[in-house]
C-alpha positions in Angstrom: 0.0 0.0 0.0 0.7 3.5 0.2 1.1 5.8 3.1 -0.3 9.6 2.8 -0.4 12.5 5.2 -4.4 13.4 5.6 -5.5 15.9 8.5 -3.4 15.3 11.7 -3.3 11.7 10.6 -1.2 9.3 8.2 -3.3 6.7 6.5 -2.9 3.7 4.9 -4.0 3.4 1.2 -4.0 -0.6 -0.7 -4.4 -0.8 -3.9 -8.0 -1.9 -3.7 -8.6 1.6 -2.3 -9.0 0.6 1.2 -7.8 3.2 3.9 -6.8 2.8 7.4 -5.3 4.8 10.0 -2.3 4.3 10.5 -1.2 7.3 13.0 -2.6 10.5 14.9 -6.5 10.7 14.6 -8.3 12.6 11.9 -8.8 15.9 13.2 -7.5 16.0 16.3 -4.4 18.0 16.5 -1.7 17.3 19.2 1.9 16.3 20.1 1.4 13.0 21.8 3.7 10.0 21.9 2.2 6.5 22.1 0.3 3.7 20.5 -1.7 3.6 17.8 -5.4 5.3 18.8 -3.5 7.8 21.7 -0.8 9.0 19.9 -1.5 12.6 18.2 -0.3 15.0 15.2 -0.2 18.0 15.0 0.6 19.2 11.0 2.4 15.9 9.0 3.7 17.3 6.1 6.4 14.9 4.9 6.9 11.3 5.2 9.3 8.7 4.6 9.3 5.0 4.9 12.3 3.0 5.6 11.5 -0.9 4.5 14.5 -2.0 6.5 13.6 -1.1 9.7 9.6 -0.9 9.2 9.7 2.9 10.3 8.1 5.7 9.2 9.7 8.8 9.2 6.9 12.1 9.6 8.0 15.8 9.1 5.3 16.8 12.0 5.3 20.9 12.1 8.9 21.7 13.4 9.0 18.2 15.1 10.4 14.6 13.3 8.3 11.9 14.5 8.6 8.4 13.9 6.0 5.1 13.7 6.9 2.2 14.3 6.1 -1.2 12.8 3.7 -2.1 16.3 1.9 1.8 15.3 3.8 3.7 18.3 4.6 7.1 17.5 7.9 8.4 19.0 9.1 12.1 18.7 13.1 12.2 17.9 13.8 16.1 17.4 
């Protein structure tokens, strides 16, 4: 699938057009580590996936964030 930055959220897209929620939650701005359903976005402009580690990589505002493969989100800088 694809991964896309959508609205304080990154989602998910397969090529049978199903999308999922991947991080943040749609709408709901914020600057919160943790798992998947607690941990918020605040403006994801960029992002990056690295197939080795199963990481994303999110350009969040003037923060870099990452997801990792069990859906936490983690701020590095």
């Amino acid at each position: 699938g694809y991964y896309v930055s959508d609205l304080n959220a990154i989602r998910n897209v397969t090529p049978a057009g199903v999308v999922t929620t991947v991080a943040g939650i749609p709408g709901v701005t914020g600057d919160i580590d943790g798992i998947r359903g607690v941990g918020l976005l605040r403006d994801p402009r960029s992002i990056v996936f690295d197939p080795a580690a199963q990481t994303l990589f999110i350009a969040d505002g003037t923060r870099i964030r990452t997801m990792a493969p069990d859906g936490t989100l983690r701020t590095l800088v």
